[in-house]
C-alpha positions in Angstrom: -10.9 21.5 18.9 -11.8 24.7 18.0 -10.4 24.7 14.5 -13.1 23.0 12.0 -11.8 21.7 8.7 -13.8 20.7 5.8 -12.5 17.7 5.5 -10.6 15.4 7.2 -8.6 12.4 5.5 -7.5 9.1 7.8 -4.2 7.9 6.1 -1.1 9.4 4.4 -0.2 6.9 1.5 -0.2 7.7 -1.9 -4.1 7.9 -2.3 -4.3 10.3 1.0 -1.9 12.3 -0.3 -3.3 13.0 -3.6 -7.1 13.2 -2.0 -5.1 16.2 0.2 -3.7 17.9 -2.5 -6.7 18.4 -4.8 -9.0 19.3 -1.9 -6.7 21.7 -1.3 -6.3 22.4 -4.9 -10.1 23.3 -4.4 -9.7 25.6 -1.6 -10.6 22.8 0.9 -9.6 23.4 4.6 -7.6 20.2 4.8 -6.4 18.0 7.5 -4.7 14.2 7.5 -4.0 12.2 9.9 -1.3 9.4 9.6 -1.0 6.5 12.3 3.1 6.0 11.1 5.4 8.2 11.7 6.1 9.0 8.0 3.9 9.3 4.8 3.6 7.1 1.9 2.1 4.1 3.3 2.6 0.7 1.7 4.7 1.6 -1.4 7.0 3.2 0.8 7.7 1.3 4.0 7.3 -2.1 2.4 8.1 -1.8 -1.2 9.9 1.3 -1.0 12.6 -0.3 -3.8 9.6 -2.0 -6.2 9.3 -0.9 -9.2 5.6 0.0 -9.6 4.5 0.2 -13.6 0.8 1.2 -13.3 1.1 5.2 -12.7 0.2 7.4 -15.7 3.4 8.9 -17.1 5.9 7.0 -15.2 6.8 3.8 -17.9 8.6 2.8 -13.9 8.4 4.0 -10.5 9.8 3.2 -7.5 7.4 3.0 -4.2 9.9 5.3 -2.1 9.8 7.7 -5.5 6.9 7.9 -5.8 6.1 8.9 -2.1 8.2 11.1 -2.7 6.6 13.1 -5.6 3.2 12.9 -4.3 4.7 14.4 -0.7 6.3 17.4 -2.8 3.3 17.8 -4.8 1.0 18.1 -1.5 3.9 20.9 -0.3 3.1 23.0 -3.2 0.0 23.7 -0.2 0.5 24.3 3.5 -1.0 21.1 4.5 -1.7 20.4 8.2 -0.5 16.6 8.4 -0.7 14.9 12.1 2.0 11.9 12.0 2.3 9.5 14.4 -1.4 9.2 15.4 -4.1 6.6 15.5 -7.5 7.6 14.7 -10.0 5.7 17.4 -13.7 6.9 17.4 -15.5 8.5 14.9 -18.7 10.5 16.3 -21.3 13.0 14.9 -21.4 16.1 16.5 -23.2 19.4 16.9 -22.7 22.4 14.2 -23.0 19.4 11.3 -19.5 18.4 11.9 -17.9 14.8 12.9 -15.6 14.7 15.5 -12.6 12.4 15.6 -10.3 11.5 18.3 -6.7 9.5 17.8 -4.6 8.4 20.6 -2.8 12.2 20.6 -5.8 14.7 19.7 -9.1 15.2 19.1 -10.6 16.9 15.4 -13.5 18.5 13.8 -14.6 18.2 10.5 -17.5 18.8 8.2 -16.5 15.6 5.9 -14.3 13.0 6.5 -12.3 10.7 3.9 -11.2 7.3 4.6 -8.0 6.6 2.6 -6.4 3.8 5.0 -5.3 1.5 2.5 -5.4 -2.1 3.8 -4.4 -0.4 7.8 -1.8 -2.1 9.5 0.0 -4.5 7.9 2.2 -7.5 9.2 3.9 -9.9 6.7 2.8 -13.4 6.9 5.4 -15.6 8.2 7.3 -18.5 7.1 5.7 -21.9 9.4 9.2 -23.6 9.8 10.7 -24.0 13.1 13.5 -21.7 14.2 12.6 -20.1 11.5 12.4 -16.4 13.5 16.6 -16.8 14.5 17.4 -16.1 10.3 15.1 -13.3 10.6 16.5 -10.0 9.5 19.6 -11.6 8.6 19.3 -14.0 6.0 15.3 -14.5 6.0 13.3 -11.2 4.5 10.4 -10.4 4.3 10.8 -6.5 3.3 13.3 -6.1 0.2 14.7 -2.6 1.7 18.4 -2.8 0.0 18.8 -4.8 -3.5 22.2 -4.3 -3.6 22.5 -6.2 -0.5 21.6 -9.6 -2.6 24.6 -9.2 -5.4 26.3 -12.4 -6.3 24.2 -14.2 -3.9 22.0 -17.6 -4.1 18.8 -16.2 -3.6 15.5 -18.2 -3.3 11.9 -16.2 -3.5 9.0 -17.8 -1.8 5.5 -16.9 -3.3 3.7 -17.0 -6.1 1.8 -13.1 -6.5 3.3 -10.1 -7.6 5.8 -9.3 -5.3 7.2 -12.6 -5.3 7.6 -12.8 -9.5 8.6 -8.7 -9.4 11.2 -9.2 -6.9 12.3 -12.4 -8.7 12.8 -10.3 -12.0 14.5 -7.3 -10.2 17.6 -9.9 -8.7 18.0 -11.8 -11.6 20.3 -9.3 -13.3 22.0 -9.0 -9.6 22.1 -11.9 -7.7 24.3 -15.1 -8.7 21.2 -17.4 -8.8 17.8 -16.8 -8.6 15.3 -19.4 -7.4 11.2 -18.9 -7.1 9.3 -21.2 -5.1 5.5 -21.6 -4.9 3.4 -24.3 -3.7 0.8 -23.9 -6.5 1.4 -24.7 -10.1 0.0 -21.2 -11.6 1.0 -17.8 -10.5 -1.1 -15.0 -9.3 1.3 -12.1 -10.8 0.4 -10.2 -14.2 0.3 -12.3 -17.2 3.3 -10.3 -19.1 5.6 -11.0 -16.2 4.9 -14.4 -15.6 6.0 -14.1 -19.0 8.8 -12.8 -18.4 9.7 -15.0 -15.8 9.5 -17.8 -17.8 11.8 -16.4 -20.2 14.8 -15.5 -17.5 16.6 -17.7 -16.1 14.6 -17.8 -12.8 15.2 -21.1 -11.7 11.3 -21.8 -10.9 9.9 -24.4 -8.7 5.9 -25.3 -8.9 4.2 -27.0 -7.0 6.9 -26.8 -4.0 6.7 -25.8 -0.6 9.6 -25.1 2.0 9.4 -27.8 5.1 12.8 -27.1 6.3 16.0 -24.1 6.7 19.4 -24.9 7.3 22.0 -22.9 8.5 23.7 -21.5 11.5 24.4 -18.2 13.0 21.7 -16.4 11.8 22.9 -17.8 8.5 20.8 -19.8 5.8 23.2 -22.2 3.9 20.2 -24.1 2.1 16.6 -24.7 1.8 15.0 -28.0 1.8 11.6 -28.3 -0.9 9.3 -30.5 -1.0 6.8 -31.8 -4.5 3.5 -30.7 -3.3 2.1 -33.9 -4.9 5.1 -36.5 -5.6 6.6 -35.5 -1.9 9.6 -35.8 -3.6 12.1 -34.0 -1.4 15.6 -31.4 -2.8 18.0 -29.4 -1.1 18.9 -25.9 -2.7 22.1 -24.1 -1.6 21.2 -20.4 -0.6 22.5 -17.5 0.8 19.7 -15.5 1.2 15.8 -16.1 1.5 12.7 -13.7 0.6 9.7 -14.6 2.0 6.6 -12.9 0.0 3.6 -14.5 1.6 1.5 -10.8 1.5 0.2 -9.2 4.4 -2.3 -9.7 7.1 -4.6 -6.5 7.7 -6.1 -4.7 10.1 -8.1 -1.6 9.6 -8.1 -0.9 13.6 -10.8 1.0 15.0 -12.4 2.0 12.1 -14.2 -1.2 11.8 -16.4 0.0 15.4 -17.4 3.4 12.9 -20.4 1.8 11.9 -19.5 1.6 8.1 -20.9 -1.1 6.2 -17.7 -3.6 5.6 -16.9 -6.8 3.3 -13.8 -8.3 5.2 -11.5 -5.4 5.5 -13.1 -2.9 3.0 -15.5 -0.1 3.7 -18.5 -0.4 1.2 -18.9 2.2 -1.0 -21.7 3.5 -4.1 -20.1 5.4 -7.0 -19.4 8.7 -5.5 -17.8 6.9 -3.1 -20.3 7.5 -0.5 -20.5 5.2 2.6 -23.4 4.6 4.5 -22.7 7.4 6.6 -23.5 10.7 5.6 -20.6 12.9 4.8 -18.1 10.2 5.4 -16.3 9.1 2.1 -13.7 6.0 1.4 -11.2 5.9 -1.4 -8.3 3.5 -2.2 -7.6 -0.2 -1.5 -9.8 0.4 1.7 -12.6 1.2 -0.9 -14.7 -1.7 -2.0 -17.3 -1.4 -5.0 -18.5 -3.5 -7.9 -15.9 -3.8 -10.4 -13.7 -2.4 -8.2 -10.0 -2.1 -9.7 -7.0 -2.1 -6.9 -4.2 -0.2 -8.0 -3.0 3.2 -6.8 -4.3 4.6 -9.9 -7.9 3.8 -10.0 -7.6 5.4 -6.2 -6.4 8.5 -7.8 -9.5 8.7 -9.2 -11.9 8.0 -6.9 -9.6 10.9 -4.9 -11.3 13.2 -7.6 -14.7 12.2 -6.9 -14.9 12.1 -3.2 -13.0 15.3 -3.0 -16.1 16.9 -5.1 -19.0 15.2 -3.4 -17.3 16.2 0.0 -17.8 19.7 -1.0 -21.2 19.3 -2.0 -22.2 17.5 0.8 -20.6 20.4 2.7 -22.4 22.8 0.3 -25.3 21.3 -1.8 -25.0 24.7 -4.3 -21.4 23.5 -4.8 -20.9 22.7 -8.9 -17.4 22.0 -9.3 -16.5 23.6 -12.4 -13.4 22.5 -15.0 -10.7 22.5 -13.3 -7.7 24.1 -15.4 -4.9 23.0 -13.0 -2.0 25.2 -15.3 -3.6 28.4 -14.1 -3.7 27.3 -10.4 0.6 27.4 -10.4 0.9 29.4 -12.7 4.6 30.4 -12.7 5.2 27.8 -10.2 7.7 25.7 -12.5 9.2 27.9 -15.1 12.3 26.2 -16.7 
């Protein structure tokens, strides 16, 4: 308590972690605070082996990777991270400071930033009985190992992103390769849909899954049914991947008192939410035209960090920032 940062940022993925390292990068007394017990949120703990394709200089990333690099990039600064810590109320204090206080501690800050991504996240389940006994065995819903589906029968249930990506990634492993979806259009990127119309994905639209069968934790074959025709098949299987998406929960930061659509924190364009000196950046972030991808969050890092500052100091003028100077040395070859 008797330490006062200037800012303070609520969540460790990649977003927090960048927002750390250029506050720090402009002499910031930094602090984050991480409810898991390991940094890199989303991309790491769920998609830790997706390929992600929309990070400047990296033509392909993985999510674990990428944690990676932004975690050794924050190290090149002795950055106070709390792991393993809720945050729970959010309160204005005396000295123009907020005070926070998780489940372990209790903070000071001048400014804090929200970078929470979408908060706790749960995979949406598959609604067929018995269902749960295949779980972790045969039934995923968290790709952790690819290798573990080579030369297997493997059916993908979902039509978004993750489903078509994951459904790309086993094709060149797995034996078969089957994607189900109950609608007749896709949600993923155009160019992969693409692509997965090219590969030899065997794709099934409009079809949902009404029944599993199997034994010993084991899935032998998946029965689909026509959305429309109710015309019922049976696919041989080995494996099943479930990719429904996630229901969210941003915790106790919904009692703050921030203005919220759903489960985003409403923000103007230098990120600003309706309480003073308290900033929201990421896919917690919500703003017209609002792009979610861990890049555009990158961005909004850079203007939060600034206006932070300012709010802390209203003289503050960020000048250019010539970053090769900063580490200079740092990396000679």
């Amino acid at each position: 308590m008797k330490e006062i940062y200037d800012i303070i940022i609520v969540g460790a993925g990649p977003v927090g972690l960048y927002t750390g390292f250029f506050a720090q990068m402009r002499n910031a007394k930094v602090k984050i605070i991480e409810s898991l017990d390991e940094v890199g949120g989303q991309p790491n703990h769920l998609y830790g082996e997706k390929k992600i394709f929309d990070i400047p200089a990296y033509p392909a990333i993985k999510g674990n990777e990428l944690s990676h690099k932004l975690h050794e990039q924050l190290n090149l600064f002795q950055t106070d991270i709390a792991l393993g810590e809720e945050v729970l109320n959010l309160s204005y204090s005396a000295q123009n400071s907020y005070t926070i206080q998780t489940n372990k501690n209790i903070y000071r800050s001048k400014t804090v930033i929200i970078a929470a991504g979408n908060g706790a996240f749960q995979p949406r389940k598959l609604e067929v009985d018995q269902s749960d006994m295949y779980e972790n065995y045969s039934l995923h819903y968290i790709v952790k190992n690819p290798d573990y589906f080579i030369q297997k029968k493997v059916a993908v249930c979902g039509g978004g992103d993750s489903a078509v990506d994951w459904a790309l990634a086993l094709e060149p492993l797995a034996k078969e390769v089957y994607l189900i979806h109950r609608r007749e259009s896709f949600r993923a990127l155009e160019s992969n849909v693409s692509k997965l119309l090219a590969s030899t994905v065997k794709v099934y639209t409009p079809h949902k899954i009404i029944d599993l069968e199997g034994s010993d934790h084991q899935i032998k074959a998946v029965k689909i049914q026509q959305v429309k025709t109710k015309q019922m098949e049976e696919i041989a299987i080995d494996q099943l991947i479930i990719n429904y998406g996630f229901s969210n929960s941003i915790g106790q930061i919904k009692n703050w008192g921030l203005k919220q659509s759903r489960n985003q924190i409403e923000v103007n364009s230098l990120m600003e939410t309706n309480l003073p000196g308290v900033f929201a950046v990421g896919d917690i972030a919500d703003y017209p035209g609002k792009v979610r991808i861990i890049a555009a969050g990158f961005g909004e890092a850079l203007i939060a960090v600034n206006q932070a500052l300012r709010y802390i100091n209203p003289n503050y003028r960020p000048s250019p920032l010539h970053s090769s100077s900063i580490f200079e040395g740092e990396f000679n070859d």
